[in-house]
MARGUTOR-606457 format. One record per residue (C-alpha): residue in three letters; chain; x, y, z. Coordinates in Angstrom, 3 decimals. Layout:
N
r r=ala; c=A; px=X; py=Y; pz=Z
...
***
This chain:
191
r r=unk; c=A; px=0.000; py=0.000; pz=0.000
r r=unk; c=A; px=1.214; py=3.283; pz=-0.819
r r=unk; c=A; px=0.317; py=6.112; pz=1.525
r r=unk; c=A; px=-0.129; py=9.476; pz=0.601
r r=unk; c=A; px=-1.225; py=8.769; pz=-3.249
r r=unk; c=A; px=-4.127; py=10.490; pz=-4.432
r r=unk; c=A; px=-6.012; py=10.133; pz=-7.951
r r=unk; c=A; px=-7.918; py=12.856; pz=-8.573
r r=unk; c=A; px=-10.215; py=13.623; pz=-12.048
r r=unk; c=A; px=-8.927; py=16.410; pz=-14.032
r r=unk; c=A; px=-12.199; py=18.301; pz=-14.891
r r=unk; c=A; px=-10.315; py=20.654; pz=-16.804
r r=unk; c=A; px=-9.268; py=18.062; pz=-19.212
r r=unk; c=A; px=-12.919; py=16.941; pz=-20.198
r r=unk; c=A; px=-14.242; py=20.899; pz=-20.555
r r=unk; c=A; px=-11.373; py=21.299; pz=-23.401
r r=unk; c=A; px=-12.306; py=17.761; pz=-25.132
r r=unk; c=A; px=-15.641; py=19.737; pz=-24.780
r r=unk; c=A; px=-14.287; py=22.689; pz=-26.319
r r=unk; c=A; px=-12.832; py=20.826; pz=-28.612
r r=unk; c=A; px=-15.376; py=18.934; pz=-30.292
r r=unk; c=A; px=-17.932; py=22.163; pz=-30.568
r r=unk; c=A; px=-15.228; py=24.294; pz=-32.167
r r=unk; c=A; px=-13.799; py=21.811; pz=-34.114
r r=unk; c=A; px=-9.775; py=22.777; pz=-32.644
r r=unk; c=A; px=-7.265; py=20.198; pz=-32.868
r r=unk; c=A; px=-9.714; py=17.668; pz=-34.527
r r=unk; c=A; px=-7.483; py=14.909; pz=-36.335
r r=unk; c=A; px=-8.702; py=13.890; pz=-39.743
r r=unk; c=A; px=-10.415; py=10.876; pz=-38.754
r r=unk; c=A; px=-12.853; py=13.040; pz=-36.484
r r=unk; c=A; px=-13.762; py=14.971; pz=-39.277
r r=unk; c=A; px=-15.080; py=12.098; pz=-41.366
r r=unk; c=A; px=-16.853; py=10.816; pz=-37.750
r r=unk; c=A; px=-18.741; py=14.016; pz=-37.910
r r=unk; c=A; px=-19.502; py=14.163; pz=-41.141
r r=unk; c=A; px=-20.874; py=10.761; pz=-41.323
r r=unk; c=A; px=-22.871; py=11.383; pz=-38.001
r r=unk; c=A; px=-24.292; py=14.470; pz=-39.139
r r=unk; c=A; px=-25.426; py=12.746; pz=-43.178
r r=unk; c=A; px=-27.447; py=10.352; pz=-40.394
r r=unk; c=A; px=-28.767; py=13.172; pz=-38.998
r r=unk; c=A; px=-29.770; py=14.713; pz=-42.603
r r=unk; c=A; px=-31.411; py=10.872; pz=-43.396
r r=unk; c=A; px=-33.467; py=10.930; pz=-40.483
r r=unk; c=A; px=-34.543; py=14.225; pz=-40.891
r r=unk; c=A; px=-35.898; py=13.533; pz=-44.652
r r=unk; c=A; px=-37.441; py=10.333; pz=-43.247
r r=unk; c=A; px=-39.268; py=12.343; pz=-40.678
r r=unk; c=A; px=-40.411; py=14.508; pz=-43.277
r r=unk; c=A; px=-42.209; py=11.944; pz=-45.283
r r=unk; c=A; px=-43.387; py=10.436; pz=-42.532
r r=unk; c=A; px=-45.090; py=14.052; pz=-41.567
r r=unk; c=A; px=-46.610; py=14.099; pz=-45.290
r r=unk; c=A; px=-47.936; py=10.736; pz=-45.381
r r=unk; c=A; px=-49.632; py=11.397; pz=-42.296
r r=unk; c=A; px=-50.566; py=15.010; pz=-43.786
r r=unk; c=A; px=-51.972; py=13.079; pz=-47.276
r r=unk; c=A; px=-53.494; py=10.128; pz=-44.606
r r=unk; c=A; px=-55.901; py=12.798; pz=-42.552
r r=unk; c=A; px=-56.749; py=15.268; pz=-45.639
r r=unk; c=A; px=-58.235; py=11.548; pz=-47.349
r r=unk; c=A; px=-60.093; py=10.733; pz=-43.815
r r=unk; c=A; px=-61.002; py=13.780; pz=-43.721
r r=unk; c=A; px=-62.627; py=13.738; pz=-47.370
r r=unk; c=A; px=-64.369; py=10.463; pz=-46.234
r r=unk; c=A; px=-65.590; py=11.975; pz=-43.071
r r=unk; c=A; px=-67.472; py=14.452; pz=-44.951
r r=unk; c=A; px=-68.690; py=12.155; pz=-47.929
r r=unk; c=A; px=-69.990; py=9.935; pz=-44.957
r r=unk; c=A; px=-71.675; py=13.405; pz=-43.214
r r=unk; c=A; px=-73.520; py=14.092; pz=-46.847
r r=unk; c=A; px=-74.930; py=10.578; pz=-47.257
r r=unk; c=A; px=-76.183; py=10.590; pz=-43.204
r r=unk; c=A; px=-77.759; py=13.949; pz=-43.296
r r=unk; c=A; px=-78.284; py=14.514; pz=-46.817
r r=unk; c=A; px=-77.033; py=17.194; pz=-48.317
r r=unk; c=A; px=-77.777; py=21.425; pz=-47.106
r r=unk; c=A; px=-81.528; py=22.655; pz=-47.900
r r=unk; c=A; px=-81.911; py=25.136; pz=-50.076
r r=unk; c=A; px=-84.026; py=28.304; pz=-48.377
r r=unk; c=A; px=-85.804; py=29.720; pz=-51.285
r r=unk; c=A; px=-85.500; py=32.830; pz=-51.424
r r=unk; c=A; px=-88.668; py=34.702; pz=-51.460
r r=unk; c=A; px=-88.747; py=38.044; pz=-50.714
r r=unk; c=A; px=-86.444; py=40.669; pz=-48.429
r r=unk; c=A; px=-85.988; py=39.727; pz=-45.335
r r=unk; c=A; px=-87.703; py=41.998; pz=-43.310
r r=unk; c=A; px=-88.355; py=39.779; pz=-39.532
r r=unk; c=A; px=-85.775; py=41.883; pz=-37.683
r r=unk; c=A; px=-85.576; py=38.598; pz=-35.381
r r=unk; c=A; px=-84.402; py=36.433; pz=-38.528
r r=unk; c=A; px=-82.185; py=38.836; pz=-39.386
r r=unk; c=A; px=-80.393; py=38.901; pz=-35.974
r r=unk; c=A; px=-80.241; py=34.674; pz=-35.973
r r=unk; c=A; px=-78.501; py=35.229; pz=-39.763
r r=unk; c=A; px=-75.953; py=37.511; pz=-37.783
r r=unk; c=A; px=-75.408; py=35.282; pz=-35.337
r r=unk; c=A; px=-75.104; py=32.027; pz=-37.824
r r=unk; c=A; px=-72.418; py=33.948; pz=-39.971
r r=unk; c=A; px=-70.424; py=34.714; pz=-37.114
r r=unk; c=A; px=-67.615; py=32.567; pz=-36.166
r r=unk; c=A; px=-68.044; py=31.820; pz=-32.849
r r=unk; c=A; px=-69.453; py=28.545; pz=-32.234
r r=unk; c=A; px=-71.583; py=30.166; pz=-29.190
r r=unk; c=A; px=-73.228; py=32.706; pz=-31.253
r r=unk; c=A; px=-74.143; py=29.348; pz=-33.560
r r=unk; c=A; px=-75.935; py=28.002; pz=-30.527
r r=unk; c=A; px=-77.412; py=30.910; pz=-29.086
r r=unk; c=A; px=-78.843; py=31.677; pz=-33.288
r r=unk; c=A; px=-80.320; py=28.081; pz=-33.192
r r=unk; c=A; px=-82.090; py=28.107; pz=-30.018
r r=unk; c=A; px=-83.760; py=32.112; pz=-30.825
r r=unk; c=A; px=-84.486; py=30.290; pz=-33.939
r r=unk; c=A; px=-86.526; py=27.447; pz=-31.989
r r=unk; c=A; px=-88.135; py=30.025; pz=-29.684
r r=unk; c=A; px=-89.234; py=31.727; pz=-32.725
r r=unk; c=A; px=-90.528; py=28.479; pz=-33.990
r r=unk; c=A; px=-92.150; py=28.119; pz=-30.595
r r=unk; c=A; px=-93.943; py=31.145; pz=-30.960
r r=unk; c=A; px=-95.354; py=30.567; pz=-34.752
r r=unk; c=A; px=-96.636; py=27.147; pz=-33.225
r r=unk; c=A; px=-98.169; py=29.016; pz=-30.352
r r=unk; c=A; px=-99.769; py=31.688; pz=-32.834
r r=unk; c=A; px=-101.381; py=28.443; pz=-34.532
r r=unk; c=A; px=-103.043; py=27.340; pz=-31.964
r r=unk; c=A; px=-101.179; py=24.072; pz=-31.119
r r=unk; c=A; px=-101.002; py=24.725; pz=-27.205
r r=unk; c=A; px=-98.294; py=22.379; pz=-25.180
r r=unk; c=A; px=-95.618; py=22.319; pz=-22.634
r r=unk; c=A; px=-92.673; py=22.264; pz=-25.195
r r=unk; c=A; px=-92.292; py=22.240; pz=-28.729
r r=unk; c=A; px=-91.913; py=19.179; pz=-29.263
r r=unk; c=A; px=-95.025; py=18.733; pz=-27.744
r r=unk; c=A; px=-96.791; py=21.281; pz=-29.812
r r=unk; c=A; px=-94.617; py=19.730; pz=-32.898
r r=unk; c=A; px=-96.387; py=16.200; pz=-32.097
r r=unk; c=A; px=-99.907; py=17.916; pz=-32.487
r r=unk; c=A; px=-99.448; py=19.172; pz=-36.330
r r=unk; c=A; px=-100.769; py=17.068; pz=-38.497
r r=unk; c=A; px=-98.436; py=16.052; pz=-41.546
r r=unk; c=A; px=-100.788; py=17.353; pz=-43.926
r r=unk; c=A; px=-100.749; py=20.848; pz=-42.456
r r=unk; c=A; px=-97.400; py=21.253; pz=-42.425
r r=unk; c=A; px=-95.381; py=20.282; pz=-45.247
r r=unk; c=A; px=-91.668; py=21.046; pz=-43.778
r r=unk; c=A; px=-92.443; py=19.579; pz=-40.194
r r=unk; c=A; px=-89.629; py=16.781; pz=-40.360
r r=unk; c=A; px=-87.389; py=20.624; pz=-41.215
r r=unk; c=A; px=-88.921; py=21.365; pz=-38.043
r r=unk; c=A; px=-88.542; py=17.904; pz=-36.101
r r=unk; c=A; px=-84.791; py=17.906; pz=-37.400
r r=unk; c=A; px=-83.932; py=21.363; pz=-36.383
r r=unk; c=A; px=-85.617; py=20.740; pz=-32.575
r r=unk; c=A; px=-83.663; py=17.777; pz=-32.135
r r=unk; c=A; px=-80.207; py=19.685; pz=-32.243
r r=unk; c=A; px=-81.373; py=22.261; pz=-30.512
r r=unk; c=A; px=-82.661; py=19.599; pz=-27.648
r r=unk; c=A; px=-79.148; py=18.068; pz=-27.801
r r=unk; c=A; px=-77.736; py=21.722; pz=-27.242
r r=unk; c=A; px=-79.487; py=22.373; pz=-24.230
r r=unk; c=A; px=-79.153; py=18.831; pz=-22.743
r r=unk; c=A; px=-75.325; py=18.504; pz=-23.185
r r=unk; c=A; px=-74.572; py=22.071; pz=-23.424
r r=unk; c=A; px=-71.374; py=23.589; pz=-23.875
r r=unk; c=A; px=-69.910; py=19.155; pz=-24.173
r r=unk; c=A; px=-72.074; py=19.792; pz=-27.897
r r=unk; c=A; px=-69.541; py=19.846; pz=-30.246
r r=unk; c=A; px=-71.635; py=21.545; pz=-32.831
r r=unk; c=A; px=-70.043; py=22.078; pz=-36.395
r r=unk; c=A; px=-70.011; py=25.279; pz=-38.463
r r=unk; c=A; px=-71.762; py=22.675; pz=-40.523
r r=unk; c=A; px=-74.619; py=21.472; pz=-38.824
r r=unk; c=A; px=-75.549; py=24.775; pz=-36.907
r r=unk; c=A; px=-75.944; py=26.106; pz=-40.651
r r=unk; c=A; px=-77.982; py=23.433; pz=-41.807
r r=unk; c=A; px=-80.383; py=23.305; pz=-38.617
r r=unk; c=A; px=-80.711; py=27.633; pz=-39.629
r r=unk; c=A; px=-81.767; py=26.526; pz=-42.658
r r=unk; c=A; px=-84.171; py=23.420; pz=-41.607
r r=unk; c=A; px=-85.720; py=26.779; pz=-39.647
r r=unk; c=A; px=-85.681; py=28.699; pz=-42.563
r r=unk; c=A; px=-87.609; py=26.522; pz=-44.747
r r=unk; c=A; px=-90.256; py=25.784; pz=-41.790
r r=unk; c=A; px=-90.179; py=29.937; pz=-41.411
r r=unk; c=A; px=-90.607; py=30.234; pz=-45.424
r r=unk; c=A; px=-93.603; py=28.289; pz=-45.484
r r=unk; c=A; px=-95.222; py=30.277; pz=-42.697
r r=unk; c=A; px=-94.090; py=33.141; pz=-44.717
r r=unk; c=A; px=-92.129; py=34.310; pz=-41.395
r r=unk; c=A; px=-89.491; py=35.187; pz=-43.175
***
């Protein structure tokens, strides 16, 4: 046993190899090629990651095509409001500034004035109930040729104020329930 002996790290030596390899100082030629090969690994992998990130960009644009072809064959395409004449119902007018805003709330707030304004043409007919859908379920068919526009639109509005803000409700649907209303308010000649 030797007494006395130390061995001590020399931290000093590993910060200049540190040095070293970021500045590229004293580097002996077979470093250099080291480097280069590591960093034409790097440039591989970062082209593979790339096509990766565009098949998976070409993978969700095609879901997403099927998505909607699926939406259009399970709730038919838009309806068409005719249009008639002006729109002069100043309370129309305000659920069309709502629907063509961008915020889905204004979308939900426009679809259930729009179902309080069916509630009150209902009312005005004489069909007397607790809730629309109870007045809805005293029209008969033959008086009311857009009542499954009417049916369809109270449904969503139902599932708006049942879930509430958990709704996810699409630019999409909230403009196709306006127009369900619109054709039930068109008939009426509400609107």
């Amino acid at each position: 046993m030797v007494s006395g002996s130390t061995t001590s790290i020399n931290i000093e030596y590993f910060f200049r190899l540190l040095y070293d390899a970021v500045t590229g100082a004293h580097v002996p030629g077979g470093t250099n090629a080291l480097l280069f090969s590591v960093w034409q690994i790097i440039i591989v992998l970062g082209y593979f990651a790339a096509l990766v990130a565009l098949f998976i960009l070409v993978y969700s644009l095609m879901r997403l095509y099927d998505v909607r072809r699926q939406e259009v064959t399970i709730y038919g395409p838009l309806p068409v409001v005719q249009e008639r004449n002006v729109l002069t119902n100043p309370r129309w007018l305000h659920i069309q500034d709502l629907i063509g805003s961008d915020n889905s709330n204004d979308w939900r707030q426009a679809i259930i004035e729009a179902d309080i304004m069916l509630g009150d043409m209902l009312t005005r007919q004489g069909y007397q109930a607790e809730s629309i859908g109870g007045q809805l379920k005293q029209v008969e068919p033959s008086d009311f040729d857009t009542l499954n526009d009417a049916w369809e639109a109270h449904k969503v509005r139902n599932e708006i104020a049942h879930a509430g803000s958990a709704f996810v409700l699409s630019d999409t649907l909230a403009k196709r329930t306006i127009a369900h209303y619109g054709n039930v308010f068109h008939e009426f000649e509400m609107i």
